[in-house]
N, C-alpha and C positions, 0 to 999 in steps of 0.2 A: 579488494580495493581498500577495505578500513585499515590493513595491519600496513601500509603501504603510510598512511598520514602518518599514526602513530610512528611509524619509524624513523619516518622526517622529523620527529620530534614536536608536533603537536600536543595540547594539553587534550588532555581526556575530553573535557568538556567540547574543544572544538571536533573531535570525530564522531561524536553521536548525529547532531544534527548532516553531516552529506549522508551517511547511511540511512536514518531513516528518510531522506529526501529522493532517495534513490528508490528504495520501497516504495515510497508512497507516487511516486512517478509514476511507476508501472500500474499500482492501483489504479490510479485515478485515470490515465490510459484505457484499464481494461475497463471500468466504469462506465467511461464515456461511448466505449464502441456498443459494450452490453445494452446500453441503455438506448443505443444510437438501434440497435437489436431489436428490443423489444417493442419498441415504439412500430418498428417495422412490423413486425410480427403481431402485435396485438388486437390489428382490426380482423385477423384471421381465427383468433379465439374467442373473438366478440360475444360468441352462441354460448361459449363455455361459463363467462362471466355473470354473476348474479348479484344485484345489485351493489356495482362498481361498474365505470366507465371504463373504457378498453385504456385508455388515455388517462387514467387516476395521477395525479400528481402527488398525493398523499401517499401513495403504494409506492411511487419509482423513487420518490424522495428520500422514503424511509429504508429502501432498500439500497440504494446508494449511500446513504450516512452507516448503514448495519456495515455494509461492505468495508467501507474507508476504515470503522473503527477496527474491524478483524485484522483487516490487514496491517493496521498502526500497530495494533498488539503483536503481529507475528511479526515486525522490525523494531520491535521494541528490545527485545532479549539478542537478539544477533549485535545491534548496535550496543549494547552496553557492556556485552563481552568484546566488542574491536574496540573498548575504550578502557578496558581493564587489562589488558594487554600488555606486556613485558618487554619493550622492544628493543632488547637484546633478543629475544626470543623470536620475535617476528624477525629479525635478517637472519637469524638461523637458519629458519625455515624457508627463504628463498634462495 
Protein backbone atom coordinates (compact mmCIF):
# COMPACT_ATOMS: atom_id res chain seq x y z
CA UNK A 1 0.00 0.00 0.00
CA UNK A 2 2.92 2.76 0.91
CA UNK A 3 4.87 2.12 -2.71
CA UNK A 4 1.33 2.83 -4.18
CA UNK A 5 1.12 6.85 -2.48
CA UNK A 6 4.71 7.26 -3.21
CA UNK A 7 4.02 6.58 -6.78
CA UNK A 8 1.24 8.84 -7.17
CA UNK A 9 3.78 11.26 -6.36
CA UNK A 10 3.42 12.05 -2.78
CA UNK A 11 5.93 13.80 -0.66
CA UNK A 12 7.77 11.32 1.74
CA UNK A 13 6.52 13.15 4.50
CA UNK A 14 2.89 12.56 3.57
CA UNK A 15 3.38 8.34 3.36
CA UNK A 16 4.72 7.76 6.80
CA UNK A 17 1.81 8.90 8.63
CA UNK A 18 -1.33 6.17 6.68
CA UNK A 19 1.26 3.47 7.16
CA UNK A 20 2.06 3.75 10.49
CA UNK A 21 -1.84 4.52 10.97
CA UNK A 22 -2.53 1.28 9.49
CA UNK A 23 -0.23 -0.54 12.06
CA UNK A 24 -1.24 1.01 14.82
CA UNK A 25 -5.04 0.15 13.82
CA UNK A 26 -4.50 -3.23 13.96
CA UNK A 27 -2.56 -2.74 17.28
CA UNK A 28 -5.03 -1.03 18.96
CA UNK A 29 -7.77 -3.52 17.62
CA UNK A 30 -5.77 -6.35 18.99
CA UNK A 31 -5.38 -4.40 22.37
CA UNK A 32 -8.86 -3.88 22.72
CA UNK A 33 -10.19 -7.51 22.27
CA UNK A 34 -6.82 -8.79 24.45
CA UNK A 35 -7.87 -6.66 26.92
CA UNK A 36 -11.67 -7.18 26.33
CA UNK A 37 -9.79 -11.05 27.06
CA UNK A 38 -8.39 -10.67 30.07
CA UNK A 39 -10.87 -8.80 31.87
CA UNK A 40 -13.00 -11.97 31.02
CA UNK A 41 -10.57 -14.28 31.99
CA UNK A 42 -9.31 -12.76 35.10
CA UNK A 43 -11.85 -13.61 37.82
CA UNK A 44 -10.73 -17.23 36.89
CA UNK A 45 -7.19 -16.61 37.92
CA UNK A 46 -8.17 -14.70 40.97
CA UNK A 47 -6.45 -17.79 43.35
CA UNK A 48 -3.38 -17.35 41.14
CA UNK A 49 -3.01 -13.41 42.03
CA UNK A 50 -1.16 -12.26 45.13
CA UNK A 51 -1.63 -9.15 46.16
CA UNK A 52 -3.07 -7.34 42.87
CA UNK A 53 -6.72 -7.34 42.10
CA UNK A 54 -7.98 -9.60 39.21
CA UNK A 55 -9.15 -6.31 37.80
CA UNK A 56 -5.67 -4.00 38.43
CA UNK A 57 -6.03 -1.16 36.22
CA UNK A 58 -2.36 -0.34 36.69
CA UNK A 59 -1.42 -3.85 35.31
CA UNK A 60 -3.83 -3.78 32.00
CA UNK A 61 -2.79 -0.04 31.65
CA UNK A 62 0.65 -0.59 31.43
CA UNK A 63 0.50 -3.48 29.42
CA UNK A 64 -1.58 -1.81 26.85
CA UNK A 65 0.77 1.33 26.62
CA UNK A 66 4.06 -1.52 26.49
CA UNK A 67 1.88 -3.02 23.66
CA UNK A 68 1.02 0.19 21.56
CA UNK A 69 4.76 1.32 22.04
CA UNK A 70 6.21 -2.18 20.51
CA UNK A 71 4.08 -2.13 17.89
CA UNK A 72 4.72 1.82 17.03
CA UNK A 73 8.43 0.74 16.94
CA UNK A 74 7.68 -2.30 14.48
CA UNK A 75 5.71 0.37 11.90
CA UNK A 76 8.18 2.72 12.42
CA UNK A 77 11.12 1.09 10.11
CA UNK A 78 8.59 -0.34 7.37
CA UNK A 79 6.98 3.13 7.00
CA UNK A 80 10.18 5.08 6.73
CA UNK A 81 11.48 2.74 3.99
CA UNK A 82 7.79 3.13 1.90
CA UNK A 83 8.92 6.96 2.30
CA UNK A 84 12.60 6.49 0.98
CA UNK A 85 11.35 4.91 -1.93
CA UNK A 86 12.25 5.52 -5.63
CA UNK A 87 9.20 5.76 -7.50
CA UNK A 88 10.51 4.89 -10.57
CA UNK A 89 11.35 1.87 -8.84
CA UNK A 90 7.99 1.26 -7.13
CA UNK A 91 6.02 1.07 -10.77
CA UNK A 92 8.71 -1.16 -11.76
CA UNK A 93 7.92 -3.48 -9.46
CA UNK A 94 4.17 -3.58 -10.26
Amino acid sequence: MSRRFRALGARPGAVMPPVLRQGLTLAAAGAGLGLAGALGVSRLFSRLLFEVTPTDPLTFGVSVALLMAVAAAACWEPSRRAARIDPILALRQE
